[in-house]
N, C-alpha and C positions, 0 to 999 in steps of 0.2 A: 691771040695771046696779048695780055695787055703788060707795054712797058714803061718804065718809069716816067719817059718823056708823054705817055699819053695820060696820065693821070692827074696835070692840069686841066684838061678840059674835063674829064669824067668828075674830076671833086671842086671844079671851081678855085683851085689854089694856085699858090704862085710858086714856083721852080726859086728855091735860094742857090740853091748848088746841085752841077750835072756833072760829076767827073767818074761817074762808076758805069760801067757798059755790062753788067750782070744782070740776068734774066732773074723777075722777083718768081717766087718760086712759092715760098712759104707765107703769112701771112701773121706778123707775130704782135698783140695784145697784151702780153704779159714779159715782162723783160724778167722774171725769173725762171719762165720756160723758153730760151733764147738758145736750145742748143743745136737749130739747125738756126745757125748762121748765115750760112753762102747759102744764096739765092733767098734769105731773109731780106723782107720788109717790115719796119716797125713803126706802130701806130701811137704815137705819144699820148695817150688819155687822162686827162684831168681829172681825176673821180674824188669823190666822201675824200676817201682816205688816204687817197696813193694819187702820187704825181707823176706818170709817165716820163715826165720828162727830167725829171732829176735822175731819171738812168741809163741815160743817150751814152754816156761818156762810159761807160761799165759797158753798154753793149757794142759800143765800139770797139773797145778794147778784145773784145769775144769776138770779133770778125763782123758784125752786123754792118751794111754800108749805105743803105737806105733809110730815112725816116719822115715819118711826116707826121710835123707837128704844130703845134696852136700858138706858139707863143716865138720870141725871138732868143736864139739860142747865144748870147754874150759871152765873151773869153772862153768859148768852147774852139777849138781847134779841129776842123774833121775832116784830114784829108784823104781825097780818093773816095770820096761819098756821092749821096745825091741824099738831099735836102728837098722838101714842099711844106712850104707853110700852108693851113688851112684854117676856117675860124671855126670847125671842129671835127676833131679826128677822130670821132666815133661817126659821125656822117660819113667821113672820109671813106672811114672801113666800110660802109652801109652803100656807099655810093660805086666803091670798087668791085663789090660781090655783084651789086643789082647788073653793071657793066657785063661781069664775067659770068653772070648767068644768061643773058639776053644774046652770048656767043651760041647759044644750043640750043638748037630746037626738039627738045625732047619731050615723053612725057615725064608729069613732076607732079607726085601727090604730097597734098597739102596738110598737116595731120595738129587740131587742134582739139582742147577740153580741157575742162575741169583735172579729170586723173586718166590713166592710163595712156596716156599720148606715147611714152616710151616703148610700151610694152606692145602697142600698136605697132609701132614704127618697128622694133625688132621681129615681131614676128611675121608682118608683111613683105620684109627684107628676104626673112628666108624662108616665105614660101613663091616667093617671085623670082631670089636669083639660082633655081635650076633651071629659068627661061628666061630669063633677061639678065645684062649686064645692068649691075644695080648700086646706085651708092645712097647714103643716110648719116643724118649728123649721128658722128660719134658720141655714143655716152647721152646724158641730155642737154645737150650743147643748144638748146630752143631760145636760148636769150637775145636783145639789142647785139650784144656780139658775138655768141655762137651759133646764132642762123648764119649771118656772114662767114664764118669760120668755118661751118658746115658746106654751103652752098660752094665756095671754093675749090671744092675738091670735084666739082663734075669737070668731066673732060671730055674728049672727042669718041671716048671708048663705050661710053656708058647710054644705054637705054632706057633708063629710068631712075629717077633721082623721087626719095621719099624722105621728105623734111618736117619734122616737127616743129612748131611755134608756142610758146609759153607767154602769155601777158601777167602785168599786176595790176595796170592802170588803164586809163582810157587814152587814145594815140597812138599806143606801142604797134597794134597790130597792123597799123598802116603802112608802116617801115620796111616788118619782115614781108608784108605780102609783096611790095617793089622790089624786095631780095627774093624771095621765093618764087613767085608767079606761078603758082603751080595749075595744071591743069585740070584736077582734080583734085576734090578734098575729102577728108573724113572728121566729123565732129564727134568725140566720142561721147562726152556727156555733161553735164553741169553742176557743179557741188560749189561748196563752199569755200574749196582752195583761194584765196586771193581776196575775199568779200569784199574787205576792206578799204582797197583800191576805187573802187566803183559804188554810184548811188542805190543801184539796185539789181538784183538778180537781172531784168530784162536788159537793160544797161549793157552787163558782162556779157551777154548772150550777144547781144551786136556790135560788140567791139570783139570779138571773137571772130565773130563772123565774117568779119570785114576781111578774112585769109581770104575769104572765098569770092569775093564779091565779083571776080574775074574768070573763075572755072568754071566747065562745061556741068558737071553736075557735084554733089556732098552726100556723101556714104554719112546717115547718121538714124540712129534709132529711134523708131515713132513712136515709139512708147513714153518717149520724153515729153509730154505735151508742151513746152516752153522753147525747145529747140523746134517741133517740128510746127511750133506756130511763126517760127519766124522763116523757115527753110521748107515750108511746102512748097513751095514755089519750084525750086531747083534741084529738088531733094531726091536721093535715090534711097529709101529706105529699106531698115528691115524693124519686124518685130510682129506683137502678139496682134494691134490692131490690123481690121479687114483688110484696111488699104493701103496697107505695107506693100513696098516692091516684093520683099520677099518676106514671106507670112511665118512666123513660128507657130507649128500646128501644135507642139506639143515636145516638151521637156521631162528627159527620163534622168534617174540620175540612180548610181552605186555608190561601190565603195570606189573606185577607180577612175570612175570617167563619165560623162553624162553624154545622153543621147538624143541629139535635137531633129524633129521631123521639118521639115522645112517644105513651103512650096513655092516656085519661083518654076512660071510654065507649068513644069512638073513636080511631081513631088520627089524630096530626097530626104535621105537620111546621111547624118554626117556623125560621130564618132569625135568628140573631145575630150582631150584625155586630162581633163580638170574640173572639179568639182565645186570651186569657189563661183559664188553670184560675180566679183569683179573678171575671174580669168573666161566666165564664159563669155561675158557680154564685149571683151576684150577680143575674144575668137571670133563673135560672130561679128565685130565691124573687118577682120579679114576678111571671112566667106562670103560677105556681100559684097566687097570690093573684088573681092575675085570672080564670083558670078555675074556681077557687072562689066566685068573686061573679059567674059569668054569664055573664061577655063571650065574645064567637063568638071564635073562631081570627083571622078575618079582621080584625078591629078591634085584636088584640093584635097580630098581625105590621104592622100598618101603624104601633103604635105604638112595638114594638122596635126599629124601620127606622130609627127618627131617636133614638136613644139615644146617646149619644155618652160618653167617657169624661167624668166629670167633673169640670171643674179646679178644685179645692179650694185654691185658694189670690187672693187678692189681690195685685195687682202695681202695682207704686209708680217710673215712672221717668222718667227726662229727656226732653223732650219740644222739638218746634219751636219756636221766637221763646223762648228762653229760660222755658220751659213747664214742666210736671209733667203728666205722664198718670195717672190710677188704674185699672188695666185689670181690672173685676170684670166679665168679659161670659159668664159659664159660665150663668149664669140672671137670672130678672128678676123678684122679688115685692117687694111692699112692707113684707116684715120684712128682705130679704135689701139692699133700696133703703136701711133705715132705718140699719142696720149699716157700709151705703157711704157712706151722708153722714155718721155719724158720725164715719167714716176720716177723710174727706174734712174737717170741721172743727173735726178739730186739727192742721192742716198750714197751718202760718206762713209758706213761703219764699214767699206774693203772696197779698193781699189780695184780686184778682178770683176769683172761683169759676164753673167752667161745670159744667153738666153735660149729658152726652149719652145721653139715654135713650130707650129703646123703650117700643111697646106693652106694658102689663103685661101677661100672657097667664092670667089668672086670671077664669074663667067666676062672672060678680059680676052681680047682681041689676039693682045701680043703678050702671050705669061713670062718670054724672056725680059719686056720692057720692065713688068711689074714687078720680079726677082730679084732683076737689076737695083731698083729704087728700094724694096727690103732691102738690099745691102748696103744700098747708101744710108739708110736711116740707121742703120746696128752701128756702120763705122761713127757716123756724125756722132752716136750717143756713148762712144767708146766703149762698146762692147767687146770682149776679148775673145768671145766662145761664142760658136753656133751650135745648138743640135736641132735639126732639123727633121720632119716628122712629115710623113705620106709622099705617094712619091712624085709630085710636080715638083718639092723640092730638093727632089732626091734626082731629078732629071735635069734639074738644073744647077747641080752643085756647085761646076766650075766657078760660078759668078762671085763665091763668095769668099774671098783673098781674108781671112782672119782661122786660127784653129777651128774650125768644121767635124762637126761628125752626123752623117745621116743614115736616118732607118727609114722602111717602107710604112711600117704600123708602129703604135702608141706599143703592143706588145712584145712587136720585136726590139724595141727601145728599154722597156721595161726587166728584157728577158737577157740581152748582149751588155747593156754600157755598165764601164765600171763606176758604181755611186762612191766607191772611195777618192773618185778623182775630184769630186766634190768636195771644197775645203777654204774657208775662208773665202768664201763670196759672196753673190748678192745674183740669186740665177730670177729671172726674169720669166715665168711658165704664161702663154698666150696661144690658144687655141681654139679652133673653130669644136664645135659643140660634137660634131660625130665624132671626134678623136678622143672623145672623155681623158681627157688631160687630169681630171681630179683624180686619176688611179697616181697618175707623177708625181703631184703636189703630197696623195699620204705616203708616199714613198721618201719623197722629200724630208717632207716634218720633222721638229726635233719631237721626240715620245716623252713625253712628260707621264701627267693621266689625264679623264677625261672633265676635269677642270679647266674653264678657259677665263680671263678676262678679257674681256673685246671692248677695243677702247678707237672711237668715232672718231678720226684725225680731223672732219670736214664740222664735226660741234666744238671740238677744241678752237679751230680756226673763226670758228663764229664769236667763239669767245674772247677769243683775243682780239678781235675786229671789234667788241664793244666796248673794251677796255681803252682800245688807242681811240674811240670816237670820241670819249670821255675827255683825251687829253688836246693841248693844244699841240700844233703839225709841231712847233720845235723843241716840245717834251719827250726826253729821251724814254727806254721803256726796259726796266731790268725784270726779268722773268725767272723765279724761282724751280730750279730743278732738284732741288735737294730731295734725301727721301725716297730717292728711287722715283723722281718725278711726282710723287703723290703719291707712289703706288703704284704711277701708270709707264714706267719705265723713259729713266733721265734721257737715253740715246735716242731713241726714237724720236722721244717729243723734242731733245734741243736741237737734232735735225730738221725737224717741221718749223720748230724757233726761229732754225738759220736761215730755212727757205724765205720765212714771212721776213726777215731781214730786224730781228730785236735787236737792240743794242749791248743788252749785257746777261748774263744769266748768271743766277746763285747757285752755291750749291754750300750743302756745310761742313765737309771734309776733303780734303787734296788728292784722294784716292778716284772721289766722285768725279773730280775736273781731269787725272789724268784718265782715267777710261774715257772721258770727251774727248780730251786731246788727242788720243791716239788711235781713234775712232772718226776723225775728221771734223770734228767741230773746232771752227778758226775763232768764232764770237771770245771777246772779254770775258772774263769767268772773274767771280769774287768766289774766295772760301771765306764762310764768316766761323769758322771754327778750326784756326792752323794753330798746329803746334811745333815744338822746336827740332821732332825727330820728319818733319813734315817740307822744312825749308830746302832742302836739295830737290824738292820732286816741283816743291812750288818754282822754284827760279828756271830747273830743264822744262817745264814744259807754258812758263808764263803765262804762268797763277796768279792771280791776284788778293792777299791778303787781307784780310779784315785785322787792324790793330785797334786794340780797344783796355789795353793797360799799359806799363811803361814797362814792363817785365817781358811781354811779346816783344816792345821797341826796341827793347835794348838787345834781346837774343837776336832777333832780326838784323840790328848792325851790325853786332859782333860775325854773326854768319858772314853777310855780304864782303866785308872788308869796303873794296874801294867798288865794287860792283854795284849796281842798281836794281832797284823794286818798286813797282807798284804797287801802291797800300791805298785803302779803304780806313777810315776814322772813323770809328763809330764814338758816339756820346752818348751820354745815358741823362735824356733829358724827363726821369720820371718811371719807366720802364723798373727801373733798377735790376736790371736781370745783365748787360755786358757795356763797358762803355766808359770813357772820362768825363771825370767828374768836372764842376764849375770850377771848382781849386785846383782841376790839373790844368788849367788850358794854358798859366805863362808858362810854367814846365814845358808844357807840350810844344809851345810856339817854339821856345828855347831848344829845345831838340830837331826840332824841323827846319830850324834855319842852319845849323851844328853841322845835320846830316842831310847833305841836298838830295845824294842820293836816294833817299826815299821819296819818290813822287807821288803826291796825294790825288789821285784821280778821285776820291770822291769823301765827300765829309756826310756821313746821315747816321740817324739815331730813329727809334720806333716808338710809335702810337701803343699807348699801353689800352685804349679804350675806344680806337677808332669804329669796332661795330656798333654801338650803344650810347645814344641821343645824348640818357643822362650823365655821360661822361666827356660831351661838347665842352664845359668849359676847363674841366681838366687838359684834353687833346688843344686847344687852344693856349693855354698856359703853358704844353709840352711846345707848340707852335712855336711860342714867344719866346722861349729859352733856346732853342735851336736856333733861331734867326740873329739870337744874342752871340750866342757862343761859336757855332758857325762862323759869323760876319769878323770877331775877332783873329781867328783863326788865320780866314782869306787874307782878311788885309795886311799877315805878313808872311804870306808866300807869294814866291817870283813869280806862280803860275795857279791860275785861278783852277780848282778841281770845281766840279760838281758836288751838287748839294742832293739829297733824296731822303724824304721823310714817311711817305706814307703807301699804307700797303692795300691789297684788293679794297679793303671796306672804304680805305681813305680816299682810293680814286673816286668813288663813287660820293660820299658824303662831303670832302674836302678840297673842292677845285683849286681854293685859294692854295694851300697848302702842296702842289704840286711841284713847285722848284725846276729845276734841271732835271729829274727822272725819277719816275716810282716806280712801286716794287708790286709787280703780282703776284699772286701765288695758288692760293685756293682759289680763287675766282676763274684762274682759266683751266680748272677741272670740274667746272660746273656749279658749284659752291656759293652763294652770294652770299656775304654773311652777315651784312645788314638785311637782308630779306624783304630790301625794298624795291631791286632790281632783278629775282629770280625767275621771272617772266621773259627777261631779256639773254638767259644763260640756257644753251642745252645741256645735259649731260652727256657726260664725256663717258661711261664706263657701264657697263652689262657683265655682272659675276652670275656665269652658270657653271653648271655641272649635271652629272650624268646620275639617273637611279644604278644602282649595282645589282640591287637583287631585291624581289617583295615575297614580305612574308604574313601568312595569315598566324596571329594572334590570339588565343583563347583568353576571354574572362579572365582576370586574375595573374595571368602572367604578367612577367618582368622583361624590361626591356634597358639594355645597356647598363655601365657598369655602377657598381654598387646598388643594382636595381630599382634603380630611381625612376623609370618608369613605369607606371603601373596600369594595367587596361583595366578599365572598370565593369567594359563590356568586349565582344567579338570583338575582333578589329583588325584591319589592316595595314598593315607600314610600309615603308620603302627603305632600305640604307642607300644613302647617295653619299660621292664619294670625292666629299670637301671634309675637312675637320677642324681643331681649333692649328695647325700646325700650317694648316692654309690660309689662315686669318680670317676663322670663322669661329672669332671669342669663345669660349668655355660658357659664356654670362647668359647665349642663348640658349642652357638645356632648359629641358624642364619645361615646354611650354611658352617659354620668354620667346623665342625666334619662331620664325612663319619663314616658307618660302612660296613662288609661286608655283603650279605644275596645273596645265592645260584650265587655265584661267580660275582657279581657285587655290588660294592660301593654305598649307598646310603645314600643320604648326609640327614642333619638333617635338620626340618623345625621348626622355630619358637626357639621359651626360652626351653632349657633344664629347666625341671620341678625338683619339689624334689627328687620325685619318677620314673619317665617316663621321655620320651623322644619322641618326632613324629619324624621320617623319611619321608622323599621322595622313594614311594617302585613305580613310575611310572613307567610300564613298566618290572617292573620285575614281575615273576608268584609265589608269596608267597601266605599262607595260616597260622591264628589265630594256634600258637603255634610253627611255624616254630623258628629254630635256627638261632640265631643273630652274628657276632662276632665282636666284640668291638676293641680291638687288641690280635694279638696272629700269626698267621701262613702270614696268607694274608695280616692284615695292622699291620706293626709293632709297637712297642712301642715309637720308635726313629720315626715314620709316626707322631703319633699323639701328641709326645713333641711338634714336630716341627710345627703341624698348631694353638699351642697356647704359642708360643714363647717360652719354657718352657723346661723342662731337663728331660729324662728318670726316676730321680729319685722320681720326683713330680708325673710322673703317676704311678709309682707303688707302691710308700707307699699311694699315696690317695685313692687305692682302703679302703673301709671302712672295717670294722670287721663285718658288716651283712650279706657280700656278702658270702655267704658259701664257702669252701676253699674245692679241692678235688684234691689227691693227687694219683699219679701212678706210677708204676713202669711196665715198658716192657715185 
């Protein structure tokens, strides 16, 4: 066990302060996932964008008592801690894992490539632990620091440890293989993931390779001529060439499942129940790794039998009695558990928390020890509720001191608990794969139809990481939620907001900011559109107004009496659309020194031209008038506010013009709208929906109302069941709108309806339920602006609030 006092010698650093006698327990990298505290250690990281160590004093405050960090920590006060400085605490982290792996001698596979590294890693997991105690990085934790983060969780109990490695550059792999040391490795193949990083394909191939440069043998396919010219040597192969370890004689394939003859010794047949080129060639670096270490044929087919694709993604959505579901049910361990309750607590819209978990399915020495630690992790994450599912945790109930309820099976849970008890939470669903938990989650769901928007929390988060790269570290960052967030729902996103720590967020009515408020968002809010039956909601839940004539000024005082407000000053340097004018600013000083009471936290006015080159020297002239009129302003108040001028296009085109904090909006919903950075943005949003029913079409008939659609010939349609009342414009009948289905465009026929829509499905092989998509991957959102003359921003706020909203993370 390594403790705080031996982690001078393991990192090279110096002991500032030893006054804490707690065992480190956790190993924590991110001070906003900090909520197992006790027996936390935190690693101060200096990175691009974020500095660890400007949040020592916040995770102290949370209980954290350990840290180590790079620099020297002044007029900080931290008693009852231990302190180590190092001159760099990502080594730090690197150098404590590689310690705390070299405690175990185990076996440890090593698992690198181009793609499928995950899908390896999960499926070898569980065809290995019905026979070994087995652990693996959670989620794809393969990086500088979640192989360390990963690697940390082996312990005295475990038989086999299976780690995956990610690189982008040349070096990297050096690190993780002195964290890793694994004894065995799998290379699964080589593509184009990463190019960039590196001079040449051959390059990446042996900076790759370099995991292995220490293990006994490398599971990798000899069909790759570039892997297996560099890995003959040590190589245990499979594939179609002669001199494969293990030889594919021959590939059958259905509609269900493909049939691989294989000879290794003897010959076998093996039975995978996936018909894609990536998920076979994904199986068969299992089966060779498994016929490699021993296992009979019969053991491996019973355990490819129950393989199933794996859903890599976390899902976040609206649930019965006013509810939130988190549907992580693709697997069940207790790093993959620890990562779900983290989710799980930083999500403010209800204070109760449940959660609904299975058997953990990990072959463990002591399952009292392991129960035990689930219940420390539920309590640390304040969880209120357990339902508990199969029966180790039905065997081990006593352990768990919070409201408890247990079933044997996912059915008899399904069949006994009352779902009305469900009301106002935030339930947590996390299961191992044989408990089919997705029967929970649609039981869960709130029933809208089968309309969904799915919106990427981890491309939103990329976006907003380009936006602060843009800015300098002491540029503050106000973030627009107005609009129903774009479209994409204000709650959610200004929870993600609050996580990444913005400084202020917009919205344009008091109704928008008190559903924040009351919903747990603590962030500064401006409304830039209050009005006077609006000042009581703005002051109970500390609103901040946008004053922009003397007609708000004055109702605004007369409300307050002797009371106080935060206000916002907008000016209207050109825009002319809200704002004071050059002739109001003595008025306005004369009023603001009158009424102290209104505290001006921030004075900004808006870019009427910020996308658009040829309107540089106007936006410059707006520049100069604001820095005019502005700077008069300042100079006769007691207290300096903040200045902010410009919005998504202006970060981008206007660094000068940055002040004290700008405004995003469109930009971090994928949006670029100068269209000179849209390379740099992912999209944030995917509008599909479901076919209803398909109908064959005669010649000459009419389709939909006022029979504006006409068939010229035979033909077949779909009704799918979006309409214009879903915010699926009226402007696309007739041909104007396309959507996608099973990789071809198919355009609309006739009047978009209220509810429905007919398509033209001629020709393509669709079936009543099949998946539609509206825009999202294939037709973009800027596709469908443009065939109804019309701006990005129109199609994503008009999606409606019926369409159910479903939210994930990677």
């Amino acid at each position: 066990m390594i403790d705080f006092n031996s982690l001078a010698g393991i990192t090279a650093g110096e002991i500032v302060l030893s006054e804490y006698s707690g065992e480190i327990k956790y190993l924590i990298t991110d001070s906003r996932k900090s909520f197992f505290a006790s027996g936390g250690i935190f690693f101060a990281i200096s990175g691009e964008r974020h500095d660890g160590h400007n949040y020592i004093k916040s995770l102290y405050d949370k209980g954290v008592r350990q840290f180590v960090v790079e620099k020297d920590l002044e007029g900080f006060h931290l008693p009852d801690s231990n302190l180590l400085k190092v001159s760099s605490s990502l080594m730090a982290l690197q150098a404590v894992a590689k310690a705390h792996r070299e405690q175990f001698n185990v076996e440890v596979v090593g698992i690198t490539g181009s793609n499928g590294k995950t899908i390896v890693k999960e499926w070898l997991f569980q065809l290995i632990v019905p026979y070994k105690r087995a652990v693996k990085n959670p989620h794809s934790y393969n990086s500088q620091i979640g192989v360390p983060l990963s690697v940390w969780q082996l312990n005295e109990q475990h038989e086999v440890g299976i780690f995956e490695a990610g690189i982008s550059e040349p070096d990297e792999m050096e690190k993780l293989e002195a964290i890793i040391q694994p004894t065995v490795g799998i290379f699964t193949n080589i593509g184009s993931a990463h190019d960039a990083g590196f001079n040449s394909r051959k390059q990446k191939i042996q900076e790759k390779a370099r995991l292995f440069q220490h293990t006994e043998r490398v599971v990798y396919c000899k069909d790759h001529e570039e892997i297996d010219q560099y890995l003959a040597g040590k190589g245990f192969s499979w594939g179609h060439h002669v001199d494969s370890d293990v030889r594919i004689m021959d590939v059958l394939h259905n509609e269900r499942e493909t049939v691989a003859n294989i000879r290794f010794g003897s010959d076998h047949v093996f039975k995978i129940p996936f018909i894609d080129k990536a998920s076979i060639e994904n199986c068969l670096h299992c089966i060779t790794y498994m016929l490699f270490k021993g296992y009979d044929s019969l053991s491996i087919q019973e355990g490819i039998s129950k393989l199933h694709k794996v859903h890599m993604r976390l899902e976040f959505k609206k649930a019965i009695h006013n509810s939130y579901v988190i549907d992580d049910v693709y697997n069940n361990d207790l790093a993959g558990l620890q990562i779900a309750l983290d989710f799980l607590s930083h999500q403010k819209q209800h204070e109760s928390k449940s959660v609904i978990i299975s058997d953990i399915l990990q072959s463990v020495a002591d399952q009292e020890k392991l129960y035990t630690q689930v219940n420390e992790l539920l309590k640390t994450a304040n969880v209120t509720k357990i339902i508990g599912i199969g029966p180790a945790l039905s065997r081990f109930k006593k352990l768990f001191d919070m409201e408890a309820y247990f079933y044997e099976t996912t059915a008899d849970f399904l069949k006994q608990h009352d779902f009305t008890s469900f009301r106002d939470e935030i339930i947590l669903v996390k299961g191992a794969r044989t408990f089919a938990f997705e029967r929970i989650v649609r039981t869960l769901e709130e029933k809208i139809h089968g309309t969904q928007l799915e919106i990427n929390l981890d491309a939103l988060t990329n976006n907003l990481n380009f936006y602060r790269s843009r800015m300098k570290p002491e540029t503050r960052l106000m973030v627009m939620v107005k609009a129903f967030a774009y479209g994409s729902g204000s709650l959610e996103v200004a929870n993600l907001l609050q996580f990444h720590r913005v400084d202020y967020l917009g919205v344009a009515y008091a109704d928008e900011g008190v559903i924040l408020r009351k919903n747990g968002i603590y962030l500064p809010i401006m409304v830039m559109n209050p009005s006077e039956d609006s000042f009581e909601k703005l002051y109970q839940y500390q609103l901040e107004p946008e004053v922009y004539n003397f007609n708000i000024f004055r109702q605004l005082i007369s409300f307050l009496g002797n009371r106080s407000m935060k206000v916002h000053l907008k000016l209207d340097t050109g825009m002319h659309r809200l704002g004071f004018e050059e002739g109001d600013i003595d008025q306005l000083i004369g009023l603001l020194q009158k009424y102290p009471n209104l505290e001006v936290k921030s004075i900004f006015s808006h870019l009427a031209g910020s996308d658009e080159a040829t309107h540089n020297t106007f936006s410059k002239e707006q520049a100069a008038k604001f820095e005019r009129l502005s700077g008069r302003i300042i100079q006769n108040l007691y207290k300096r506010p903040l200045r902010h001028l410009v919005n998504s296009p202006g970060i981008v085109r206007f660094p000068e013009f940055h002040y004290d904090m700008v405004r995003l909006g469109i930009g971090l919903y994928g949006l670029e709208a100068n269209k000179l950075e849209q390379h740099r943005l992912r999209p944030i949003s995917r509008l599909k929906t479901i076919i209803s029913q398909i109908k064959h079409i005669k010649e000459g008939e009419t389709v939909g109302y006022s029979r504006k659609g006409l068939a010229k010939e035979d033909m077949q349609i779909a009704t799918i069941a979006i309409g214009y009342a879903d915010g699926f414009s009226r402007a696309f009948s007739n041909g104007v709108g396309e959507v996608w289905l099973h990789g071809k465009k198919a355009p609309v026929i006739g009047n978009v309806c209220m509810d429905m829509t007919m398509i033209d499905i001629t020709g393509i092989d669709a079936s009543e339920g099949d998946e539609v998509e509206v825009f999202g991957e294939h037709l973009t959102i800027m596709e469908a602006a443009s065939k109804i003359n019309t701006i990005p921003y129109e199609i994503l706020t008009n999606v409606s609030q019926r369409v159910k909203r479903v939210y994930y993370v990677e």
